[in-house]
MARDREN-741671 format. One record per residue: residue number from 1; residue in three letters; x, z, y of N, C-alpha, C in turn. Coordinates in steps of 0.05 Angstrom, whole numbers, plus 5000, padded with zeros to 4 digits. Each point is the difference from the previous one (the first is absolute). Example, Ala and Ser with C-alpha at 12.3 -4.5 7.8 and 13.67 -1.06 7.14 Angstrom:
<rs>
[r 1 ALA [5264 5156 4886] [4982 5000 5024] [5018 5000 5024]]
[r 2 SER [4993 4986 5021] [5016 5001 5024] [4985 5014 5022]]
</rs>
This chain:
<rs>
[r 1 UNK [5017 5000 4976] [4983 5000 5024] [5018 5000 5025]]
[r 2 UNK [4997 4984 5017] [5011 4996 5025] [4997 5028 5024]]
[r 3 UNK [5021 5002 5001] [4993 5026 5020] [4985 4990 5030]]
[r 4 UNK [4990 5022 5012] [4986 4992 5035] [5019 4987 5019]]
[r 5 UNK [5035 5021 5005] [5023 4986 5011] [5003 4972 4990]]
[r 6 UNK [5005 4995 4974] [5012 4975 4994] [4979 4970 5004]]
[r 7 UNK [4975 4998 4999] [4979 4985 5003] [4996 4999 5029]]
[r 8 UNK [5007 5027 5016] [5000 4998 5034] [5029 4984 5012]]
[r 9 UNK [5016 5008 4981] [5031 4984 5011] [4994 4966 4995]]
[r 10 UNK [4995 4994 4972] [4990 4977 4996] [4976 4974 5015]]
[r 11 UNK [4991 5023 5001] [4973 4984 5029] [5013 4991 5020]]
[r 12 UNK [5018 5032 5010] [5014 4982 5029] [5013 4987 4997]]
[r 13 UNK [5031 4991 4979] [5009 4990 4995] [4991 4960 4995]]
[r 14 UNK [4968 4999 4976] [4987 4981 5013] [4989 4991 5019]]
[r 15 UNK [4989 5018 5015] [4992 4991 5021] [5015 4987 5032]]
[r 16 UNK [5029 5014 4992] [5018 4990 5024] [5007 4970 4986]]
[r 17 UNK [5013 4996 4972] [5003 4978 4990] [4982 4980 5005]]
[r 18 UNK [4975 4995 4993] [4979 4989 5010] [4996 4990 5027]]
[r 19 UNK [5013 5019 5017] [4990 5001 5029] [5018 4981 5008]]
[r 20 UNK [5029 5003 4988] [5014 4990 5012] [5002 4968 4985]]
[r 21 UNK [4994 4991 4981] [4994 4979 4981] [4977 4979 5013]]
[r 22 UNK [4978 5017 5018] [4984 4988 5013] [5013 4986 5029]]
[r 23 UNK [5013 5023 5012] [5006 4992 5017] [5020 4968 5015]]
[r 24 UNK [5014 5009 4962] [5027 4980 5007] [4970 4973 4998]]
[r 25 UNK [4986 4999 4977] [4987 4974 5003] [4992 4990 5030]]
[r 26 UNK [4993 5017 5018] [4982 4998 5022] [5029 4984 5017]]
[r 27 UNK [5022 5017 4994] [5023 4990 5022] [5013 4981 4987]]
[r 28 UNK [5014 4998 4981] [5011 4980 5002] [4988 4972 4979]]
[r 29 UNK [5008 4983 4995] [4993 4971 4987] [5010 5009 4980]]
[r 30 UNK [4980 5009 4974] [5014 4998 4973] [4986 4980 4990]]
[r 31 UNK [4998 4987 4980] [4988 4974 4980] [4969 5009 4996]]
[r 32 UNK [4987 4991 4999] [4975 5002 4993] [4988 5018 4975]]
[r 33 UNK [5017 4999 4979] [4987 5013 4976] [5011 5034 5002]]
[r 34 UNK [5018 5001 5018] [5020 5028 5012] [4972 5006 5006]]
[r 35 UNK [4993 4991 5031] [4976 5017 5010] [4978 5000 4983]]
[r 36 UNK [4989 4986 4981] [4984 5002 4981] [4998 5015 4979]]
[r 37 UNK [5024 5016 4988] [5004 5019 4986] [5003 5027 5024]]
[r 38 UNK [5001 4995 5014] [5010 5032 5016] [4971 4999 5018]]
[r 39 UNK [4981 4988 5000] [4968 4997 5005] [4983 5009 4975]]
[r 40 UNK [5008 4988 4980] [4987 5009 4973] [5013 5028 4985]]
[r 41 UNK [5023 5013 5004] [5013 5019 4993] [4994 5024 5010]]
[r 42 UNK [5016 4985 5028] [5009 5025 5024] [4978 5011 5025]]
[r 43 UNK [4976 4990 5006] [4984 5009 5007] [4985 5015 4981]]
[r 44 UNK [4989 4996 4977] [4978 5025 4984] [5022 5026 4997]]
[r 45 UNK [5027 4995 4993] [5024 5021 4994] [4999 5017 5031]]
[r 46 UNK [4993 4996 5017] [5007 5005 5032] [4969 5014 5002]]
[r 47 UNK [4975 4985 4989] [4980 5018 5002] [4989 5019 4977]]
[r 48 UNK [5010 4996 4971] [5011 5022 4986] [5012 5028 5008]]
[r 49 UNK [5025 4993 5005] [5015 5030 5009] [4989 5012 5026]]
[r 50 UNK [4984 4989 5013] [4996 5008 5029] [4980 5017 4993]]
[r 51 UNK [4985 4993 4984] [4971 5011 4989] [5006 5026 4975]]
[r 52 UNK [5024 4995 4989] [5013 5021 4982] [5008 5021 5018]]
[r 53 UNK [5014 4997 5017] [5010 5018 5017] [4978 5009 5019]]
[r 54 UNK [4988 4985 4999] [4974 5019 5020] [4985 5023 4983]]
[r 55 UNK [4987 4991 4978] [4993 5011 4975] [5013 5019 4992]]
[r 56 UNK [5028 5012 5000] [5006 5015 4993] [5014 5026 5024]]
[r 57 UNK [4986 4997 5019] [4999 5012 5028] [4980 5026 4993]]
[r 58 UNK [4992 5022 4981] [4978 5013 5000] [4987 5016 5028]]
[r 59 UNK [4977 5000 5001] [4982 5011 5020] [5009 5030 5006]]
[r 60 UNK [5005 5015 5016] [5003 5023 5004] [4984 5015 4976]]
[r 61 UNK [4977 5000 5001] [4990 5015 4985] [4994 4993 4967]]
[r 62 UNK [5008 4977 5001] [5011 4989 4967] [5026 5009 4993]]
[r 63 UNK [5027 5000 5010] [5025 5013 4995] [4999 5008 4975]]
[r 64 UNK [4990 5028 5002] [5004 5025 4977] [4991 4986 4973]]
[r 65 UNK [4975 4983 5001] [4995 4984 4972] [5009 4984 4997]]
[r 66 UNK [5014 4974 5024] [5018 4985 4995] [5021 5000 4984]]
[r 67 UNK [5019 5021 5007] [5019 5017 4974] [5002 5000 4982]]
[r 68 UNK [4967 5018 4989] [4993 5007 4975] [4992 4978 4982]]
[r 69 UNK [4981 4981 5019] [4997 4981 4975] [5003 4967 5016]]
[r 70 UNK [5022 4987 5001] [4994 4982 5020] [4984 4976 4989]]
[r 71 UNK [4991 4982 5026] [4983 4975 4994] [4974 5005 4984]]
[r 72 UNK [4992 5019 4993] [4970 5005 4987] [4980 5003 5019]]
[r 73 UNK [4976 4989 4980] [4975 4996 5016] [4996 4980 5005]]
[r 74 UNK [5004 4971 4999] [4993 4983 5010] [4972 4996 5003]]
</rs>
């Protein structure tokens, strides 16, 4: 089982990758199938971890169960 740190390191870690994978498409001229894989890849990966890392932000008053049992209840 993946710990809370390591899945939170990982998120940001994708999510800067991503960010920055988007960006280069936007700036510079790469070949067409470049930005077409980093469109089909690197944007859902960018709204993935953004949404992971928000998700695992608990509510003040969720915390204490957060802990105890995480991600339950859906």
């Amino acid at each position: 089982m993946v710990s809370m740190d390591s899945q939170k390191s990982l998120c940001i870690v994708l999510l800067v990758l991503s960010t920055i994978a988007i960006l280069a498409c936007l700036v510079i001229d790469f070949e067409a199938w470049i930005v077409y894989a980093v469109a089909i890849f690197g944007i859902p990966l960018w709204i993935l971890s953004l949404g992971l890392l928000t998700m695992a932000k608990p509510r003040p008053e969720d915390a204490e169960e957060r802990v105890k049992e995480p991600f339950t209840g859906y």
